[in-house]
C-alpha positions in Angstrom: 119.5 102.5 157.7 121.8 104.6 157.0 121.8 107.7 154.6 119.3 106.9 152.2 117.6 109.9 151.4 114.0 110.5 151.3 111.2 107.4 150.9 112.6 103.7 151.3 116.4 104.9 149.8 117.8 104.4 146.5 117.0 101.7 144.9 114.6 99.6 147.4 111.1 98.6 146.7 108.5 98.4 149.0 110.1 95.1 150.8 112.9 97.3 152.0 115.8 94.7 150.2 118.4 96.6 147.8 118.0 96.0 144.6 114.7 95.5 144.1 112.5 96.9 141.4 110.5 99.9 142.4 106.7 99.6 142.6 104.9 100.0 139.5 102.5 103.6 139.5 99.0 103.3 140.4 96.2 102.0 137.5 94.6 104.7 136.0 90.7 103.5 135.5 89.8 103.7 132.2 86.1 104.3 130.8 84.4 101.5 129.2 85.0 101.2 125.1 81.2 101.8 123.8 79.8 98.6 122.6 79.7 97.8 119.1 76.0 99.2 117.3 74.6 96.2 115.2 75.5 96.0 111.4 77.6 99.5 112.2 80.1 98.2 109.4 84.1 99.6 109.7 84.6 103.1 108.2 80.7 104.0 109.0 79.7 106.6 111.5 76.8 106.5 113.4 74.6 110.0 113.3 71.4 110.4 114.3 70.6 113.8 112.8 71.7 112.6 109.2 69.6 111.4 106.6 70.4 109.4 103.6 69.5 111.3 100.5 68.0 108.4 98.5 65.9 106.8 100.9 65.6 109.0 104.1 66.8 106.5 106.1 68.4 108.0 109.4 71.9 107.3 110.9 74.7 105.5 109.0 76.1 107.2 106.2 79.3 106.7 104.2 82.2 109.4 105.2 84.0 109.0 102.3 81.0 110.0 100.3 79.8 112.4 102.8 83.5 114.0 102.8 84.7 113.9 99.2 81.5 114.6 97.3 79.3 116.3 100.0 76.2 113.7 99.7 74.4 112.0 102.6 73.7 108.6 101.6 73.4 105.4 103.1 75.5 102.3 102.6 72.2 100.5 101.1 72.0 102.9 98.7 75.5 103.6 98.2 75.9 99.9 96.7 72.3 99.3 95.8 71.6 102.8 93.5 73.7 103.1 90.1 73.6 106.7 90.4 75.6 106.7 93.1 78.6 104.3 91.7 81.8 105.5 91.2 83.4 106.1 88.0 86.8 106.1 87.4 88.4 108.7 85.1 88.7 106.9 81.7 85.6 105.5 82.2 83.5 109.2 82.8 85.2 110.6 79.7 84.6 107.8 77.0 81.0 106.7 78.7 80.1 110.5 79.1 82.3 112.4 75.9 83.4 114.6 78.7 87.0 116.3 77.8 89.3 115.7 81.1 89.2 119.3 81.5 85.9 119.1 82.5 86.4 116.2 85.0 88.5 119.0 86.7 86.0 120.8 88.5 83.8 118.1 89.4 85.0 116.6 93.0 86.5 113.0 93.6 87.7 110.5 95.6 91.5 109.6 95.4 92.1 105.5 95.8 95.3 103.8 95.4 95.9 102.1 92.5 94.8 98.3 92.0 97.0 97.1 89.5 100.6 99.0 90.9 101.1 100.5 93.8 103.6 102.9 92.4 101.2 104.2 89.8 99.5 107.2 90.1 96.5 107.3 92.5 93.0 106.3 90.8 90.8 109.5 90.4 86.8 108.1 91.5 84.0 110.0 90.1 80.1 109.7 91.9 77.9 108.8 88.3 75.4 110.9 89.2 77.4 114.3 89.0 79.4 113.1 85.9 76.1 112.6 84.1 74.8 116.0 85.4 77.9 117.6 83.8 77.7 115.1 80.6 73.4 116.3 80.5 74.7 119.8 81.1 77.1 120.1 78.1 75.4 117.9 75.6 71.7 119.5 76.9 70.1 116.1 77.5 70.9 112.4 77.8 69.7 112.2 73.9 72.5 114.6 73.2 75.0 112.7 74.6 73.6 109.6 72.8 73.5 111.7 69.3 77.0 113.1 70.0 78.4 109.6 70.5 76.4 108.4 67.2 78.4 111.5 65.6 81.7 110.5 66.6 81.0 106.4 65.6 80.0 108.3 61.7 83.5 110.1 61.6 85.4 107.4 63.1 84.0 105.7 60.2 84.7 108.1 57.7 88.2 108.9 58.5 88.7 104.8 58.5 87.1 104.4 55.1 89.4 107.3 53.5 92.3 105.9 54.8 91.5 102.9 53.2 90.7 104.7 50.5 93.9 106.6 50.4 95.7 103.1 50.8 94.6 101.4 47.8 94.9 104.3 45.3 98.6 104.2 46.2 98.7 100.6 45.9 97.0 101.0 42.2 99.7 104.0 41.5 102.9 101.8 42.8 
């Protein structure tokens, strides 16, 4: 053997012939994945010291909610409560007669857009924080009923003098 360095010389495996590939490293063991928990659904985490804020169930609660809107609540609930639907922008402002600039403040959740994916991103509102806003600034959920009543009357109004306006000109031409 002559020359070859250090080990079986350049190029040999562990057979000794030139030419042969080089023995592959040793396995490194690798820990067991955790098994799967029962109806733990993708996206969910599994916490024991969490409690949903509708029922009081423990454990699974929905980290989107949890992260964008800072409420514990369970995927049950999440589906099965109204107040805890989401609400896209155009939706909150004519269902709630909040102004946008209103919608500011309160947080959201940012989804891609259904109908384009080149559109701007939806903006998701929880119901229950738009209607806290909406009960805050009209005072009750009566208010928010009267107000809408109010602007149905001048949407009215300003229909019925524009056809009013119309047909005097007609009569003057």
């Amino acid at each position: 053997n002559g020359g070859g360095g250090v080990g079986n010389g350049g190029g040999e495996g562990a057979s000794g012939k030139a030419g042969a590939k080089p023995d592959p490293p040793p396995a490194t063991p690798r820990a067991a994945p955790e098994p799967a928990r029962p109806g733990l659904a993708v996206g969910l985490e599994w916490d024991s010291d969490e409690v949903c804020e509708a029922c009081g169930a423990g454990g699974l609660m929905e980290p989107d909610y949890v992260k964008a809107f800072k409420v514990q609540i369970c995927s049950d609930c999440r589906f099965g409560d109204p107040a805890y639907e989401l609400v896209n922008k155009t939706a909150a402002v004519s269902e709630y007669l909040l102004p946008p600039s209103e919608l500011h403040v309160l947080p959201y959740l940012e989804k891609s857009n259904p109908r384009h994916a080149g559109f701007q991103a939806m903006k998701l509102y929880l119901r229950r924080q738009v209607k806290a806003a909406a009960v805050e600034r009209w005072g009750s959920e009566a208010g928010i009923r009267e107000e809408a009543r109010r602007r149905e009357r001048e949407k009215y109004n300003r229909a019925r003098d524009k056809a009013s306006r119309a047909l005097k000109r007609q009569r003057w031409s």
